[in-house]
C-alpha positions in Angstrom: -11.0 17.0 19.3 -14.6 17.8 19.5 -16.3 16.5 16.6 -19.5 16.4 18.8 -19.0 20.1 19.4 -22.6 22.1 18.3 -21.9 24.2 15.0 -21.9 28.0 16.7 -24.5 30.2 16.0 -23.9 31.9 12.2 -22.2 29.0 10.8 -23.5 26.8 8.0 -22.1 23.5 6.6 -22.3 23.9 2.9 -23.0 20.2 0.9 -24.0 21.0 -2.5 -21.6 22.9 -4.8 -22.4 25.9 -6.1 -23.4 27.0 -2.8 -22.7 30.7 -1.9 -19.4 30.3 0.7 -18.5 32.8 3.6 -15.9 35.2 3.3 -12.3 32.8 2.6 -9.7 35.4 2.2 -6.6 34.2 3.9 -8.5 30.9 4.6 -5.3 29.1 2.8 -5.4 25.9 5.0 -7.8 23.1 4.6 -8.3 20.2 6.7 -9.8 17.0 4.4 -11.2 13.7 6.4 -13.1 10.9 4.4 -16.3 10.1 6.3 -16.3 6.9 7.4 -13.1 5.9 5.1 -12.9 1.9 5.5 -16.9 1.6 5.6 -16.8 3.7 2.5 -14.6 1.9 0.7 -16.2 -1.3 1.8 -19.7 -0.3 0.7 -18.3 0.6 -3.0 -19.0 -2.6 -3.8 -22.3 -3.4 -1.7 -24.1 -0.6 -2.6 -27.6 -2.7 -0.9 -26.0 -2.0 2.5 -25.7 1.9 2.1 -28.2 2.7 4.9 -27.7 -0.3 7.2 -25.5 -0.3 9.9 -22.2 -1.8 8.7 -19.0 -2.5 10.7 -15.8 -2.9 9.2 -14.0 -5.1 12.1 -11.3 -8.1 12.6 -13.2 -11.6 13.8 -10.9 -12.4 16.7 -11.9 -11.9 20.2 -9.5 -9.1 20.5 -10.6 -7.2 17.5 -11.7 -3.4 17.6 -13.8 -1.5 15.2 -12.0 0.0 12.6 -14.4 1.8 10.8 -18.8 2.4 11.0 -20.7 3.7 9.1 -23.2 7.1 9.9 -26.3 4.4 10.5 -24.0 2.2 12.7 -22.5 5.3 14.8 -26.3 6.2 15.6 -26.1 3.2 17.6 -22.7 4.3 19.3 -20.6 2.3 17.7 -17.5 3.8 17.3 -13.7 3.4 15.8 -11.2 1.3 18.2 -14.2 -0.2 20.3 -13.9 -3.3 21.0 -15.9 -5.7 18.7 -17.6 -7.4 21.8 -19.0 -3.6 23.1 -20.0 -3.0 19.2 -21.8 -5.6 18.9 -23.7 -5.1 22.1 -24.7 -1.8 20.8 -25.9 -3.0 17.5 -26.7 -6.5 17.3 -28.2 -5.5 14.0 -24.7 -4.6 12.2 -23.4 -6.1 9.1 -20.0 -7.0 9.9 -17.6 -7.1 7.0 -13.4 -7.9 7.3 -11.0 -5.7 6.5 -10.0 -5.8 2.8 -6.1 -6.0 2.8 -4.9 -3.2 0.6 -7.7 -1.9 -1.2 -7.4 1.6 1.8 -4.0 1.9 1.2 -5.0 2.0 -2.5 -7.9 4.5 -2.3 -5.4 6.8 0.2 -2.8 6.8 -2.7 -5.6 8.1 -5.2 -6.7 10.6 -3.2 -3.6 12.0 -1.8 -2.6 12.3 -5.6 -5.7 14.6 -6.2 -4.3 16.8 -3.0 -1.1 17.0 -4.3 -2.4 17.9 -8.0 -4.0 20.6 -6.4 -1.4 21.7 -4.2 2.3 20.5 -3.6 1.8 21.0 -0.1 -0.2 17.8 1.8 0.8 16.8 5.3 -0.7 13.6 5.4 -2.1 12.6 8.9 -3.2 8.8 8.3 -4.8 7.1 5.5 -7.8 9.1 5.4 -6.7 12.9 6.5 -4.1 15.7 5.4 -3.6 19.0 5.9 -3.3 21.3 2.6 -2.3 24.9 2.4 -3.4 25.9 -0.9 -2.4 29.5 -0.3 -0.1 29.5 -3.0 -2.7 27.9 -5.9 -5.6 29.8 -6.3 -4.0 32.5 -8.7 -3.0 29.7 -10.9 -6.3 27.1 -10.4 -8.0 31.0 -10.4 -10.4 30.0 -7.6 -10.7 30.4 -3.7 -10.1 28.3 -0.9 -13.5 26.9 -0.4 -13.7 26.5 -5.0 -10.5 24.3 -4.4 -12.8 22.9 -1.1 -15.6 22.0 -3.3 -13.5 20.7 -6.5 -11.7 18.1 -3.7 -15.0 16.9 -2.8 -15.9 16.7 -6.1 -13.0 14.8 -7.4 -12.8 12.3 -4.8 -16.4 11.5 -5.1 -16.3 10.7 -8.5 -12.7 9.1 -9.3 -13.1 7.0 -6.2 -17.1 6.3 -4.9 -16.6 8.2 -1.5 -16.9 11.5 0.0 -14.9 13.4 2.2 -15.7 16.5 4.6 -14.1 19.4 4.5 -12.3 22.2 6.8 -11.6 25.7 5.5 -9.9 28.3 8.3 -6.4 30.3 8.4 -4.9 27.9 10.7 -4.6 24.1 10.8 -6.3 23.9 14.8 -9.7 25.8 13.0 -9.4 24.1 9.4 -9.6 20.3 11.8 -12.1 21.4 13.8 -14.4 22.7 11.0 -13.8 19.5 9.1 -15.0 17.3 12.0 -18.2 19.8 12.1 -18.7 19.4 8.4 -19.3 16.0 8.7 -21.0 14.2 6.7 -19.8 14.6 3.0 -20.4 18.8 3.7 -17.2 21.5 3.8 -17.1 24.7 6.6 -15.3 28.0 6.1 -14.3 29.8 9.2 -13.7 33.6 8.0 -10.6 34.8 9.6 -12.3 38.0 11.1 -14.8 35.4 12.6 -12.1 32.6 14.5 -12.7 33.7 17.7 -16.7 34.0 17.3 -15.9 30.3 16.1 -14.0 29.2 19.2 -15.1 30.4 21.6 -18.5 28.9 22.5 -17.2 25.2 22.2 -16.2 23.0 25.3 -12.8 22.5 26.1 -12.0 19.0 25.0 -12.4 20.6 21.0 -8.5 22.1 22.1 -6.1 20.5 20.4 -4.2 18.6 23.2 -7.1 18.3 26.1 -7.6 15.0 27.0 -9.8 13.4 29.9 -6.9 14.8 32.4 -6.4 17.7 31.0 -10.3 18.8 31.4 -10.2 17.6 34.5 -7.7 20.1 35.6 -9.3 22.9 33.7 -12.5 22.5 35.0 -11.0 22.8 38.7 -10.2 25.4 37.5 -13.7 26.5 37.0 -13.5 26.3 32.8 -16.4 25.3 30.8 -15.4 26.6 27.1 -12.7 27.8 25.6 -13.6 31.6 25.9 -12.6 30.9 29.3 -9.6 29.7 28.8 -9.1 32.4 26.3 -9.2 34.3 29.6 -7.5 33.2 31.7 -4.3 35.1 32.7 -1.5 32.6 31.0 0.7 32.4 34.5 -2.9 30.5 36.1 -2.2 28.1 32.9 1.0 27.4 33.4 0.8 26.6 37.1 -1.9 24.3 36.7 -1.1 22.5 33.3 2.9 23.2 33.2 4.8 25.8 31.0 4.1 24.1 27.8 0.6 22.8 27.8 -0.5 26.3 29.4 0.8 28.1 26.7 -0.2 26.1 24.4 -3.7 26.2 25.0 -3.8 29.8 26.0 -2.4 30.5 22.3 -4.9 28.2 20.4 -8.0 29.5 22.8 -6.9 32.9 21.6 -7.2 31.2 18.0 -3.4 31.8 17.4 -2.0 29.0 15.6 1.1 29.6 13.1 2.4 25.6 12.2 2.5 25.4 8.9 2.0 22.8 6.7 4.0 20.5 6.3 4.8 18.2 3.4 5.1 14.3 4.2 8.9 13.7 5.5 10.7 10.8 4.8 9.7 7.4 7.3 12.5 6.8 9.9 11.0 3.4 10.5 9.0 1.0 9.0 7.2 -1.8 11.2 4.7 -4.5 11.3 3.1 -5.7 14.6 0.5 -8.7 15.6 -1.8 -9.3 18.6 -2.3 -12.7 19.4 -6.1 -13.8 19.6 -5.0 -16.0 22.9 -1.9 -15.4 24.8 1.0 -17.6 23.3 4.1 -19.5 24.8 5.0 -21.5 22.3 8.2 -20.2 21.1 8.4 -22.0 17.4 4.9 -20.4 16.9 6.8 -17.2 18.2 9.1 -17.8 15.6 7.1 -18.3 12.8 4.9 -14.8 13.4 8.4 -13.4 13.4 9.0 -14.5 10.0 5.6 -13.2 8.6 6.2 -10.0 10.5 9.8 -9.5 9.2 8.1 -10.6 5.6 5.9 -7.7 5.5 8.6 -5.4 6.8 11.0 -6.4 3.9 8.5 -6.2 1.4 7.5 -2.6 2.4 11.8 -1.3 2.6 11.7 -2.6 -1.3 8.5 -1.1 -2.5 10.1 2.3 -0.8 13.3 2.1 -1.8 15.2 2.0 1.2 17.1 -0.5 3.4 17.7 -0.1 7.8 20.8 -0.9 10.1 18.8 -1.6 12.9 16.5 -4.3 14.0 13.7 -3.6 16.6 11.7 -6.1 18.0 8.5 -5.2 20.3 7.1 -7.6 23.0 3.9 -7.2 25.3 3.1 -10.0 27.9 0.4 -11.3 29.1 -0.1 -8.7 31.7 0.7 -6.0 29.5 4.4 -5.3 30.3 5.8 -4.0 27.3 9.5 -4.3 26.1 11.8 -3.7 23.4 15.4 -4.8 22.3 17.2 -3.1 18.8 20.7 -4.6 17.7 22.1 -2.6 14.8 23.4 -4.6 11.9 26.7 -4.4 10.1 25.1 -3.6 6.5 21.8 -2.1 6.1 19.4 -4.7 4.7 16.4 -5.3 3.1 16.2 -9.0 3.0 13.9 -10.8 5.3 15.8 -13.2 6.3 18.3 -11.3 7.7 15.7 -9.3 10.1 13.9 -12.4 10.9 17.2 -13.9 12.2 18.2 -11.1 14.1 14.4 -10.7 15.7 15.0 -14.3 16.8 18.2 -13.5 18.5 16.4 -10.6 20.6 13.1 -12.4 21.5 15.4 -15.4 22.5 17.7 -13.1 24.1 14.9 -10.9 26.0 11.8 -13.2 26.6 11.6 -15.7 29.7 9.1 -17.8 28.4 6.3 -15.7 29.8 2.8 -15.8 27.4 3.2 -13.1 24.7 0.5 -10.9 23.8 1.7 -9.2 21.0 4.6 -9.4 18.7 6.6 -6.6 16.8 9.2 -6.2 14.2 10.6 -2.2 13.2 13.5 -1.0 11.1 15.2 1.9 12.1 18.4 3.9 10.4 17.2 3.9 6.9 19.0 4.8 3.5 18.1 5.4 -0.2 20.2 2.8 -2.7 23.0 0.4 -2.3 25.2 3.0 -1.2 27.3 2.1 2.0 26.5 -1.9 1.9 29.5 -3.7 3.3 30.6 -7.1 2.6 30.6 -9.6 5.2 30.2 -13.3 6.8 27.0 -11.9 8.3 25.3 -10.9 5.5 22.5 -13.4 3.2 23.8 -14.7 0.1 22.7 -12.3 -2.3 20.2 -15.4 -3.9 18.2 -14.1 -1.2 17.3 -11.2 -2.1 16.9 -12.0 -5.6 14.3 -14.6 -4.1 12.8 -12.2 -2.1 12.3 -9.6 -5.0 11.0 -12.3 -7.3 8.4 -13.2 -4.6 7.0 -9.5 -4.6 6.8 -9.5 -8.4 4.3 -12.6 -7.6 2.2 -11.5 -5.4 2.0 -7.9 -7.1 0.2 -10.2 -10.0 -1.0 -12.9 -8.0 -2.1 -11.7 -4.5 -0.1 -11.7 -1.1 -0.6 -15.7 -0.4 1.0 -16.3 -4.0 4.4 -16.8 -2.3 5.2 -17.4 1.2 7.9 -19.4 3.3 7.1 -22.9 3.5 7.0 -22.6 7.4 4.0 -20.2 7.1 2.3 -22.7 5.2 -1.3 -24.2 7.3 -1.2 -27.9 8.0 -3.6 -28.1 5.1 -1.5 -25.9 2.6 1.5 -27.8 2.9 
């Protein structure tokens, strides 16, 4: 999306508050984007490693980064590079594991000061979310880039990290400006000045260019998005297809009415796992089924919801991909129940070719009890009791408190 993009000329990244802002009338969207966000929360409690290069990264030879910090990226490290290319690039990094569920946490807290703020919060991952807060600032009595500044504010002191923010009249600008704010800083794109904005960055900042895409626009003989902004639309459309043309032509021309939206209810819930080495074995196949349809289970309860349908996800060894779904009698939440009917389809589907990466996904969820049949198929309800008792465990006592006695290590058991 162009976060490399030069700032244009007349535009200033603001860090301190207080600062005098540009113009924000009818800048009611923000974009907001930790900087750095698992590094970040990482470093909270290393505070000695603040200006060395840190990677936050799996150990297994098919990890990727999933988070640098602003030292390590001067290096080139980036997010989803492979560990063995990071490393290359900064020998010098501190590498530190993930930290199972302390993100998750810190996402929670922060989308709560969002939605204190402003009821409407589109979340985009962990770490991002759109806000319109068009409708607040006669009651917080402020502007767009006051509410801006508190955010930063807020999430720097209730939770040790900082966050960058976008202030524009449309969600394309508001990203863009965030990625430009970067780090721990906040932009405001006036509305009479979008197009001044747009116009002098390269084409991959479009929302929806990728590498093909700019290949086909430069053929075209485009450099920046002023001239695609140009471009008669029919020249778009012929080269890029109906859609995509228009698309672009719109956004170049900085029109961009989505609104924000407020999170929508999940219409799955999955867990997946990449195999360090290729596996055939298929009671090891097994077993990673049962941890995956574990997590699955334990994440329908904490929501409140139960699925009819059982997906499982397979990749081989030469990256063919395949999936098989077999919908249930009853929806379910118990373990158990998924991990015997992912059995079925991995038996069913698989030919005993190395597997690269497993899947489990629940599709066809409901709210409550409401609907659940009776039948020969369905787990003894001691199951689920069993199941629910476990989560109350390793709420207290950590996720390894509990587990099935077949995910146990040789030295565990």
């Amino acid at each position: 999306m162009g976060r490399n993009a030069a700032l244009p000329a007349g535009f200033e990244r603001f860090r301190a508050s207080g600062e005098s802002t540009p113009d924000d009338t009818g800048c009611g969207v923000l974009h907001v984007d930790m900087d750095a966000f698992f590094a970040a929360v990482e470093l909270r409690s290393r505070p000695e490693l603040v200006d060395r290069p840190v990677v936050v990264a799996g150990a297994g030879p098919r990890s990727v980064v999933l988070s640098a910090n602003y030292p390590a990226r001067r290096y080139g490290v980036r997010s989803a590079m492979p560990v063995g290319a990071a490393r290359r690039l900064c020998p010098q990094a501190v590498w530190i594991p993930p930290s199972r569920g302390a993100y998750s946490e810190v996402s929670r807290g922060v989308m709560a000061i969002f939605r204190d703020l402003t009821p409407l919060v589109e979340p985009l991952s962990l770490d991002e979310a759109f806000l319109d807060v068009s409708g607040a600032l006669r009651r917080l009595g402020t502007t767009p880039a006051g509410i801006g500044a508190l955010i930063r504010e807020r999430v720097a002191a209730e939770h040790g990290i900082t966050c960058s923010v976008g202030v524009a009249g449309a969600k394309f600008v508001a990203k863009l400006a965030s990625g430009m704010a970067k780090p721990d800083g906040m932009l405001v794109v006036p509305v009479a000045q979008t197009l001044t904005f747009l116009h002098p960055l390269p084409l991959s900042a479009l929302w929806g260019v990728g590498k093909k895409t700019e290949e086909n626009l430069r053929r075209l003989g485009l450099d920046t998005i002023a001239d695609v902004a140009k471009t008669p639309p029919d020249r778009l459309r012929r080269s890029l297809g109906t859609a995509l043309g228009e698309h672009l032509h719109a956004l170049a021309n900085g029109l961009d009415d989505r609104a924000v939206v407020p999170e929508s209810e999940d219409k799955s819930i999955g867990a997946e796992h990449t195999f360090d080495v290729d596996q055939h074995d298929r009671a090891l196949l097994h077993r990673e089924l049962l941890r995956l349809a574990e997590r699955v289970a334990a994440t329908l309860r904490a929501k409140g919801v139960r699925g009819r349908t059982v997906s499982i996800k397979v990749r081989f060894a030469d990256f063919r991909t395949i999936t098989r779904a077999r919908t249930l009698l009853s929806a379910t939440d118990v373990a158990r129940e998924l991990h015997t009917t992912a059995v079925a389809l991995l038996d069913e589907a698989a030919s005993g070719a190395a597997v690269r990466l497993l899947g489990v996904r629940v599709e066809g969820l409901s709210t409550g009890e409401g609907g659940e049949q009776l039948s020969f198929d369905t787990p003894a309800p001691r199951w689920r009791e069993a199941e629910i008792a476990a989560d109350v465990a390793r709420s207290k006592f950590g996720a390894a408190a509990i587990r099935p006695a077949s995910l146990l290590s040789p030295d565990e058991g």
